[in-house]
C-alpha positions in Angstrom: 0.0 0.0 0.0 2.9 2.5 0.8 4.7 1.3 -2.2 1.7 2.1 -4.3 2.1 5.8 -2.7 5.7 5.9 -3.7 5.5 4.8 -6.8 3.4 3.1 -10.3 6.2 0.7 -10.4 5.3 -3.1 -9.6 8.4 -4.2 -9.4 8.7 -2.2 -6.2 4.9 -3.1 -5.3 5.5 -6.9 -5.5 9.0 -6.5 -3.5 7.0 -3.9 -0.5 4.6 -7.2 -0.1 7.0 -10.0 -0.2 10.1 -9.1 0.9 9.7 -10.6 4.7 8.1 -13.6 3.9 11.6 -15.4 5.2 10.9 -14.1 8.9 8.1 -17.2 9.3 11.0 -19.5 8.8 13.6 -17.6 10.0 11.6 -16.9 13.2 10.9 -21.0 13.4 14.2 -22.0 12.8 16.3 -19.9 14.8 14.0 -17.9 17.1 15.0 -14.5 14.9 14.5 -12.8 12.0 17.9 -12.1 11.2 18.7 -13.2 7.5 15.1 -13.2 6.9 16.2 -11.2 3.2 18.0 -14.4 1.7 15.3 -16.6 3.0 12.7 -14.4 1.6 14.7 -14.0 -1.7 14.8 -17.5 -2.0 11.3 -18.5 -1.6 10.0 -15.9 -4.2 13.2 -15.8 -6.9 11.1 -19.1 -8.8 7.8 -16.8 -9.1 8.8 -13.2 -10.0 11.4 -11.1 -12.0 14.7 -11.3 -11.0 14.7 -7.3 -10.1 12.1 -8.2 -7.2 14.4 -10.8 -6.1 17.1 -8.1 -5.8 15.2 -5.7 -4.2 14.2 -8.4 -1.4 17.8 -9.5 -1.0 18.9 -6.2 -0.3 16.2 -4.6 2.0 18.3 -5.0 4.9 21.6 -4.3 3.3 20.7 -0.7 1.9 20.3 0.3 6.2 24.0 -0.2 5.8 24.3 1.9 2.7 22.1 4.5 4.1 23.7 4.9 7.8 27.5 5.1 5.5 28.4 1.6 7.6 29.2 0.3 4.5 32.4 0.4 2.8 33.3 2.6 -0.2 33.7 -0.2 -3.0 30.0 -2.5 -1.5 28.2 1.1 -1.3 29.3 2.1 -4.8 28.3 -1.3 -6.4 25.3 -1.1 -4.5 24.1 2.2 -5.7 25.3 1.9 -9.5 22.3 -1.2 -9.4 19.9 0.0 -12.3 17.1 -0.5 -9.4 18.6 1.4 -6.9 16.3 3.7 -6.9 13.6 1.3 -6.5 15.9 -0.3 -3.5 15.7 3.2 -1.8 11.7 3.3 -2.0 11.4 0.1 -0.8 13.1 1.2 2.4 11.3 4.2 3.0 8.6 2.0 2.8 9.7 -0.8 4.7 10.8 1.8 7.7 7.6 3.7 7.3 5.1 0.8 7.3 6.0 -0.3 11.2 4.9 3.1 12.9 2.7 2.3 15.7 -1.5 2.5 14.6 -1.0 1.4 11.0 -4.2 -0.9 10.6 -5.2 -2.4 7.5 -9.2 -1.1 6.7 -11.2 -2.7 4.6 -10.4 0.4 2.2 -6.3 -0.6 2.5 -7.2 -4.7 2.0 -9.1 -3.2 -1.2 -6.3 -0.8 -2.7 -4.2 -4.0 -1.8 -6.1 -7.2 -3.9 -6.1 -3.9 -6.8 -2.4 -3.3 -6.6 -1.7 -7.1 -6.6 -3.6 -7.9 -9.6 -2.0 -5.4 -11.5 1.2 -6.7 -10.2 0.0 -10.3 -11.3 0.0 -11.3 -7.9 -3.3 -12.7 -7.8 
């Protein structure tokens, strides 16, 4: 729903809904949700374009990027990714979606079910 806010693209719509589906095993497994991005990249890579894949692998990885924790040569291969930008969105998104009160109305499940069958993600 944020994504759809941030932008018509639904490469960056289908990565905003699936990029911690890992956490379920992640959270099983180990008891955390650390790694959660390669788990999550794995699951979906066989069912959507490969730039969604990327996006989800690197959700975590741009906090680095963002915070300059990361060094020189990672950060520079990092941002000269053609969805880079996209990678940025999804961030702002991913950050903004876990303030306190967000509920999901009946109006939100709506815009949702819309946004993921224009994504084909029906």
């Amino acid at each position: 729903l944020l994504a759809a806010r941030e932008s018509d693209d639904a490469r960056l719509w289908a990565a905003a809904a699936l990029h911690d589906v890992g956490k379920v095993e992640t959270q099983r497994s180990r008891g955390d949700s650390h790694g959660h991005e390669a788990v999550s990249a794995g699951m979906i890579a066989p069912y959507v374009h490969p730039d969604v894949t990327w996006l989800v692998q690197q959700h975590i990885r741009v906090a680095a990027y963002l915070s300059g924790e990361m060094r020189s040569a990672k950060a520079r291969a990092l941002a000269e990714h053609p969805c880079f930008p996209l990678l940025i969105q999804l961030r702002r998104c991913d950050v903004a979606g876990r303030r306190r009160g967000f509920a999901l109305t009946e109006a939100r499940r709506e815009r949702f079910a819309r946004i993921c069958a224009r994504a084909g993600l029906e």
